[in-house]
C-alpha positions as CSV (number, residue, x, y, z in Angstrom):
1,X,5.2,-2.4,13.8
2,X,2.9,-1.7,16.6
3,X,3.1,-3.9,19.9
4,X,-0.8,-5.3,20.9
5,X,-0.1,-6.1,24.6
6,X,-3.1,-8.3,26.2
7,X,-5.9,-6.7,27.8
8,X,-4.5,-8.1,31.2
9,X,-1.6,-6.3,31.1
10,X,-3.2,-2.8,30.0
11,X,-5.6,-3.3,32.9
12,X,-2.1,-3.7,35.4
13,X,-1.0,-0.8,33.8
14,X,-3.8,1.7,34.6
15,X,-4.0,0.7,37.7
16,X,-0.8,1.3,38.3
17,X,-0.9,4.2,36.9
18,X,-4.2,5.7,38.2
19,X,-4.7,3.7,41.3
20,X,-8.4,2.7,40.8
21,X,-10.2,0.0,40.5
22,X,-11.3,-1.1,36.6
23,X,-14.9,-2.9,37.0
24,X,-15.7,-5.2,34.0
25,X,-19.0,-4.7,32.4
26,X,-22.3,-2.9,32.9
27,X,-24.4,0.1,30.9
28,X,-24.5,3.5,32.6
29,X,-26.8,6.0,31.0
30,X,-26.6,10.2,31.7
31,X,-30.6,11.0,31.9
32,X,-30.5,14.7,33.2
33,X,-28.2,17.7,32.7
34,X,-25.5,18.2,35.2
35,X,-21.7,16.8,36.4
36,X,-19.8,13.4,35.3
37,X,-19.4,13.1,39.0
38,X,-21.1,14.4,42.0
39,X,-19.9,13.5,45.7
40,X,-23.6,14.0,47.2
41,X,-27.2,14.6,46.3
42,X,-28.6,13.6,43.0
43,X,-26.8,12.9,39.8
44,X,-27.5,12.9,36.1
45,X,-26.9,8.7,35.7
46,X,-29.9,6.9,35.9
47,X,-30.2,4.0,39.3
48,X,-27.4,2.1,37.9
49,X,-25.5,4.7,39.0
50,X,-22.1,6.7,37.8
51,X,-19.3,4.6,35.6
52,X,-16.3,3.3,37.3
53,X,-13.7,5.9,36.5
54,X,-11.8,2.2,34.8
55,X,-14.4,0.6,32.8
56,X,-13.2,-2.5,31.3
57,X,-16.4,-3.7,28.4
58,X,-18.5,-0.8,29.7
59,X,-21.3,0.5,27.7
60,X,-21.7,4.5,28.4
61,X,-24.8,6.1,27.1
62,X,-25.5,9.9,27.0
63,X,-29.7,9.9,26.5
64,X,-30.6,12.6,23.5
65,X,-31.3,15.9,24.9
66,X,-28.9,15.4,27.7
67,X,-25.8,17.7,28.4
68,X,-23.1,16.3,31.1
69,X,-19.9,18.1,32.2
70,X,-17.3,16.1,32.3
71,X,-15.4,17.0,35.4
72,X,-13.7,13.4,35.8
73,X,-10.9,10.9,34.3
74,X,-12.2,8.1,32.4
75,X,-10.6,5.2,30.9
76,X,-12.4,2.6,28.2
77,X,-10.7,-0.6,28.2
78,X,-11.7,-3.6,26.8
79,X,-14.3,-2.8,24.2
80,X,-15.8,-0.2,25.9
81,X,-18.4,2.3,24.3
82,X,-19.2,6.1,25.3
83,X,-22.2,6.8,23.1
84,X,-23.7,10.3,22.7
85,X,-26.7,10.5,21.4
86,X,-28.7,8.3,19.4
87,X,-30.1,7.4,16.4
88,X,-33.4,7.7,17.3
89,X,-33.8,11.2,18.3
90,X,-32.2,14.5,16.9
91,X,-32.0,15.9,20.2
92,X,-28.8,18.1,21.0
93,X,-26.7,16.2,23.0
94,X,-23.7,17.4,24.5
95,X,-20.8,15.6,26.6
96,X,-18.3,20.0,27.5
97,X,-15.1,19.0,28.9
98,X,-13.6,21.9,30.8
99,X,-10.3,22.6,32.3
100,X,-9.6,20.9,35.1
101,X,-6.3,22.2,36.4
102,X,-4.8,18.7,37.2
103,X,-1.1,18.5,37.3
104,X,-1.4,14.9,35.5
105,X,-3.8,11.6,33.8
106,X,-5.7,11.0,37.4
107,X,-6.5,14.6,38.1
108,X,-7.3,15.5,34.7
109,X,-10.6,15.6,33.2
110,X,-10.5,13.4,30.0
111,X,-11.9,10.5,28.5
112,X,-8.6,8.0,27.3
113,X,-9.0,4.8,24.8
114,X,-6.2,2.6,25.3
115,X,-5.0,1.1,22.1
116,X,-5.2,-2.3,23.9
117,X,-6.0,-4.9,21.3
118,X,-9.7,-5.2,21.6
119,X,-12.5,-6.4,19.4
120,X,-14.8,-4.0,19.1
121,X,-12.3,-1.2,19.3
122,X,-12.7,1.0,22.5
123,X,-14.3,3.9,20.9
124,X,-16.9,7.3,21.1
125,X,-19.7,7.2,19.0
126,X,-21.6,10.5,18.6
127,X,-25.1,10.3,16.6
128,X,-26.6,12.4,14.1
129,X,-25.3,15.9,14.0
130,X,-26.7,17.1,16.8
131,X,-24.5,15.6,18.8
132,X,-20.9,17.0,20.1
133,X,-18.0,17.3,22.5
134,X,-16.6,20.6,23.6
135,X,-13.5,20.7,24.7
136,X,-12.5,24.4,23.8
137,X,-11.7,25.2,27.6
138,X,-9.7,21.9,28.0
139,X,-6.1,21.9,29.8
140,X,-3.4,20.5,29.4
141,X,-4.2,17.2,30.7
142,X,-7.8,17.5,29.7
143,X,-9.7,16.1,26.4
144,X,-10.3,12.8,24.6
145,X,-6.8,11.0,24.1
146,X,-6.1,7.8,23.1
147,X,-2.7,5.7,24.1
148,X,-0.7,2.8,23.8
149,X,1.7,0.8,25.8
150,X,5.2,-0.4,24.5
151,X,8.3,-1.6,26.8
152,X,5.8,-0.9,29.9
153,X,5.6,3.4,29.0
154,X,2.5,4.8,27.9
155,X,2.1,7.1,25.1
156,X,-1.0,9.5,25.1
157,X,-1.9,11.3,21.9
158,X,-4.7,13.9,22.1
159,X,-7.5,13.5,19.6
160,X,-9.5,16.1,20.8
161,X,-8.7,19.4,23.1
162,X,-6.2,21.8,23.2
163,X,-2.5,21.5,22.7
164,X,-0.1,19.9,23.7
165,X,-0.5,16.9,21.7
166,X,1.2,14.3,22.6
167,X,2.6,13.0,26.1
168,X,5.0,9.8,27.2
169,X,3.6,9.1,30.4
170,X,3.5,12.3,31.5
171,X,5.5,14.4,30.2
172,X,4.8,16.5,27.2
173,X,6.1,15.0,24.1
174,X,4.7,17.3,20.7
175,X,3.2,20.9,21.3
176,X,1.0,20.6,18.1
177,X,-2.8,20.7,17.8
178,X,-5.1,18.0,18.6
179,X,-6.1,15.7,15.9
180,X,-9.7,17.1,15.8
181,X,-9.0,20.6,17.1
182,X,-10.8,21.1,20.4
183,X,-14.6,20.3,19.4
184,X,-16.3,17.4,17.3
185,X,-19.5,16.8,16.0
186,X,-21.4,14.4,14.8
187,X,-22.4,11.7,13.0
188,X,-18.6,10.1,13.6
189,X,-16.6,7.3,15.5
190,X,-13.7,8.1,17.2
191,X,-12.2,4.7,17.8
192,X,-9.0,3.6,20.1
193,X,-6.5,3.5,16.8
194,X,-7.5,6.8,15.6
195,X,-8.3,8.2,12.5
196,X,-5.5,10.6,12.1
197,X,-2.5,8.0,12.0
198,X,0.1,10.8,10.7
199,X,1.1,14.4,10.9
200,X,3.6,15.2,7.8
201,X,6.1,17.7,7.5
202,X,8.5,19.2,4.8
203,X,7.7,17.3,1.8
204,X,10.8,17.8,-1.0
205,X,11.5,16.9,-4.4
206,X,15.0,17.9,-5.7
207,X,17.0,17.0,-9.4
208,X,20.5,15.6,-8.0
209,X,22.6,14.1,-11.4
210,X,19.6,13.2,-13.3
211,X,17.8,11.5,-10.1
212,X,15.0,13.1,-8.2
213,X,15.5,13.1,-4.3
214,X,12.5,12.7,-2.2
215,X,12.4,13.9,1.6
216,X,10.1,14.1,4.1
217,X,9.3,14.2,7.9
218,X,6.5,13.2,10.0
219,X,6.0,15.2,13.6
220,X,3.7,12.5,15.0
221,X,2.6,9.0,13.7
222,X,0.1,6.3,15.3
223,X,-0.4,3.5,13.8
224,X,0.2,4.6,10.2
225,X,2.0,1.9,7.8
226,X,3.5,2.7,5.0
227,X,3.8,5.4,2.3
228,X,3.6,4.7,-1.5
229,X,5.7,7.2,-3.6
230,X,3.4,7.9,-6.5
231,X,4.6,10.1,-10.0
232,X,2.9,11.5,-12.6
233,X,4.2,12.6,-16.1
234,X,1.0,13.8,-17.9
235,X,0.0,16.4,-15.6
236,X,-1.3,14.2,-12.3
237,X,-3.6,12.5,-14.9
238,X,-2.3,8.8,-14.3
239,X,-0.2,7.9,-11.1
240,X,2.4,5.2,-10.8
241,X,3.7,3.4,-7.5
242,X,7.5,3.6,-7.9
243,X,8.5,2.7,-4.3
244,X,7.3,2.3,-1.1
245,X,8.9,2.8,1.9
246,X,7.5,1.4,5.3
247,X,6.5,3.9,8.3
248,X,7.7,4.0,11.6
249,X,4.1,2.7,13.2
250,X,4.1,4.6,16.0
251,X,6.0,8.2,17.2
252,X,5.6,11.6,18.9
253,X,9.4,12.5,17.5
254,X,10.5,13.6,14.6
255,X,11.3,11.0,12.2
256,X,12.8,11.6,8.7
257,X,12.2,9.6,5.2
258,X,13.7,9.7,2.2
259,X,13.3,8.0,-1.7
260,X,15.5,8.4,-4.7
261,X,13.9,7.9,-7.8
262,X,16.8,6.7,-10.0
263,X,14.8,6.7,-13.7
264,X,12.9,9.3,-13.1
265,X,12.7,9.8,-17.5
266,X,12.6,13.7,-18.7
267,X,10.2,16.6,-18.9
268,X,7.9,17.8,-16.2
269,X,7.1,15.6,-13.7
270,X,5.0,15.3,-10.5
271,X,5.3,13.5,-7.1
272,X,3.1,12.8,-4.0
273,X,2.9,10.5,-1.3
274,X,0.5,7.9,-0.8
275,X,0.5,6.8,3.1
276,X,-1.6,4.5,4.6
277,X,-2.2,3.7,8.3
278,X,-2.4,-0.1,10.1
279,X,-6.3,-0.3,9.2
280,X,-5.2,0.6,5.5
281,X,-7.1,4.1,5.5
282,X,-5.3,5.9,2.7
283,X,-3.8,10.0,3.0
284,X,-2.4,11.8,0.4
285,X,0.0,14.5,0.5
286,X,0.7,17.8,-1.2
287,X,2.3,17.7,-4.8
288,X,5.9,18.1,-5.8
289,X,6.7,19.4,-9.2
290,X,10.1,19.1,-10.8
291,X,11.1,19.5,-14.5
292,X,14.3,17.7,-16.2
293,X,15.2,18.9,-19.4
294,X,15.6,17.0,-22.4
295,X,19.0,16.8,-24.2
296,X,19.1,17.5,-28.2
297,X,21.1,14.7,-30.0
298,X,24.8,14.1,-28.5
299,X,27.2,12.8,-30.9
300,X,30.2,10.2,-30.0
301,X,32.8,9.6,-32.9
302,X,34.5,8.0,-33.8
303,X,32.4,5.2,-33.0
304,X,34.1,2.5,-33.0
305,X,36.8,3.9,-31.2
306,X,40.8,3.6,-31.4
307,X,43.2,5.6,-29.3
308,X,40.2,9.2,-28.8
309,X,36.5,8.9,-28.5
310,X,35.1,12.6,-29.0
311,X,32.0,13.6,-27.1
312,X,30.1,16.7,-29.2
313,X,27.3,18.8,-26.9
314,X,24.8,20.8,-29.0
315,X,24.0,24.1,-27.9
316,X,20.6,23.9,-25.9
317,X,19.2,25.2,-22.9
318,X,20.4,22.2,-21.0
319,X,24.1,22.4,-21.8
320,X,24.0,25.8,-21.1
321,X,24.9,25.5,-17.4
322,X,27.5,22.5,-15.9
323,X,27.5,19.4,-17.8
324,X,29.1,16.2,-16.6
325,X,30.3,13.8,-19.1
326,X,31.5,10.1,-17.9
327,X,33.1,7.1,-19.4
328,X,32.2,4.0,-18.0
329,X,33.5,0.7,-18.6
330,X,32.3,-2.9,-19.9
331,X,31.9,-3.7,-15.9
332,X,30.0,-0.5,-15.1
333,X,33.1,1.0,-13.3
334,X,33.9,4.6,-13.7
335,X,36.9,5.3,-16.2
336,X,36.5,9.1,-16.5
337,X,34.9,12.0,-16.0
338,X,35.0,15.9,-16.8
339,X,32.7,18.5,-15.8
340,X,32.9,21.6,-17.5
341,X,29.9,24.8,-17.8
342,X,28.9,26.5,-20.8
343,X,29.5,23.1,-22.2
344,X,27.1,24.0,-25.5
345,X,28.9,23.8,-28.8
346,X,32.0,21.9,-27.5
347,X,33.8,18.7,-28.0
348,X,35.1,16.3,-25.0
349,X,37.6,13.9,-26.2
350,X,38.7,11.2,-24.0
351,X,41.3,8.4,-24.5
352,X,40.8,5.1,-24.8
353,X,44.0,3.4,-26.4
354,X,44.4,2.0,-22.7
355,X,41.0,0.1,-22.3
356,X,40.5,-3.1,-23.8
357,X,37.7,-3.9,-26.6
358,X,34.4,-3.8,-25.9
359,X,31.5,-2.3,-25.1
360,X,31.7,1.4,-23.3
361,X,29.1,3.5,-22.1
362,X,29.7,7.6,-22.4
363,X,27.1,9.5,-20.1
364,X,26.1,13.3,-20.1
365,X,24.0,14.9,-17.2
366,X,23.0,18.6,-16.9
367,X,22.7,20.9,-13.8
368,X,18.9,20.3,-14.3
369,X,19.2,16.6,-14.2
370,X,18.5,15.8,-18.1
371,X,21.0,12.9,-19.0
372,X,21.5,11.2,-21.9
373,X,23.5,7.5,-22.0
374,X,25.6,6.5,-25.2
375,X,27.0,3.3,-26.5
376,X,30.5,3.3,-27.7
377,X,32.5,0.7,-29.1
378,X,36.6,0.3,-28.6
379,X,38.3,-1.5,-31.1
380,X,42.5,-2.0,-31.4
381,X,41.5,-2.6,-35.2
């Protein structure tokens, strides 16, 4: 589950980190093309003059028509807003990040949204689609990230820019693509929690003894919550929930899931994954097809049983490969068990003059996973 730290304590944080000043409040609007920052001469903010490069509530507005360079590090804390565009005008507006060649956050041009807990969300509003970021010559420390704070170490993932990806503090954590690619345009939000709370991996469905084996892996995960395992055994025309399992929250590592669906039933049937992030935004992943055979008619005799009970295994497709055939008693305890291939055609006969009377259960799996359960009754009469 993700950790909300208090505002106060992201604020001692980055300026730890960054060494700057965070200045609470105030609207800064970008009127003429040109630099984020300039150290002399005229700029392209209008007299209230250039953000604080920690803006804690700021409001950030780049006018329509404008295009700024972003040649400076930028954190929105607090509710903060960088808006580009607006809805009033369909004039291009452009906020180009280039690379900076900085060596870490500080030096680095980027714009980061800590994950800090506020209401509104720090976020990046672009309007209409005329508007866009550009961050196709971005660096390594460059772009629009977002972040989030847990045992006092800061994660960074990288929404927008080139890879790498993801960062703790700052050292590279996951060399993949950024969620958006390196350019974004409008009309969208990019809020502080993201949009793109997981990147899944290696999605398998595999028959195991008549259950189907689910396993997958997620490369990166922010704030993503759980996953519904959903099958489907008329073609993907209905889908049940037959588990869920919960998601780690919050990673840049590797992380590895699995689900065993233990009834899975017989003939073709289709899996996904259903996996929804902290703000309940649903994903869905790719689709797994398996197919379990079905098992003609097994006979048990006698039935009710003395001192043998004989198992007979039609010839099919299914009992053409290994076949397992088990006894189990009245408590659900294994008795016995023989495996044997080209099993078609045969007859198993186990003995049961030992076990006292009752209820027994004789089960048969294939190689393909079709099984088939039997009662059998054992009487000393």
């Amino acid at each position: 589950m993700k950790k909300l730290y208090p505002l106060t304590a992201i604020a001692a944080v980055i300026l730890l980190t960054h060494g700057a000043q965070a200045q609470t409040g105030g609207t800064y609007t970008a009127v003429r093309d040109g630099n984020w920052h300039v150290t002399s001469g005229p700029n392209v903010w209008d007299p209230s003059g250039e953000p604080p490069t920690n803006c804690n509530n700021c409001a950030i507005i780049i006018n329509p028509g404008v295009t700024v360079t972003l040649n400076a590090h930028l954190v929105l804390a607090g509710g903060s807003l960088l808006q580009i565009g607006s809805a009033a005008s369909g004039s291009p507006t452009n906020l180009l990040i280039p690379a900076s060649g900085g060596a870490d956050w500080a030096t680095g041009y980027n714009v980061i949204l800590p994950n800090d807990g506020s209401t509104p969300t720090n976020k990046i509003s672009l309007f209409r689609a005329s508007a866009k970021i550009n961050a196709s010559s971005a660096g390594t420390y460059d772009g629009v990230l977002t972040s989030y704070i847990t045992s006092g170490v800061t994660t960074y993932f990288k929404q927008l820019g080139n890879a790498p990806n993801g960062f703790v503090e700052t050292t590279v954590a996951s060399n993949g693509p950024a969620a958006y690619g390196n350019t974004l345009t409008g009309p969208v939000n990019l809020s502080a929690s993201g949009t793109l709370p997981i990147t899944l991996t290696d999605f398998n469905a595999a028959v195991s003894g008549g259950e189907v084996n689910l396993t997958w892996k997620t490369q990166m995960e922010q704030n993503s919550s759980r996953f519904d395992i959903e099958r489907s055994s008329d073609g993907g025309a209905k889908w049940e929930v037959i588990g869920t399992v919960a998601a780690k929250g919050q990673s840049i590592t590797v992380v590895n899931y699995a689900f065993t669906d233990a009834n899975p039933g017989s003939g073709t049937l289709q899996y996904r994954l259903h996996e929804y992030d902290l703000d309940g935004r649903p994903s869905l992943s790719d689709i797994k097809v398996v197919r379990l055979a079905t098992l003609a008619t097994i006979s048990i005799f006698p039935n009710p049983a003395k001192d043998y009970v004989n198992v007979s295994l039609p010839v099919s497709e299914a009992t053409a490969g290994s076949v397992s055939v088990r006894l189990f008693g009245q408590s659900g305890q294994l008795l016995a068990e023989k495996n044997v291939k080209g099993a078609g055609g045969t007859i198993l006969s186990f003995p049961v003059s030992s076990y006292a009377p009752g209820n027994y259960l004789v089960q048969v799996t294939t190689a393909d996973g079709a099984r088939q359960v039997n009662k059998v009754l054992i009487s000393k009469q």
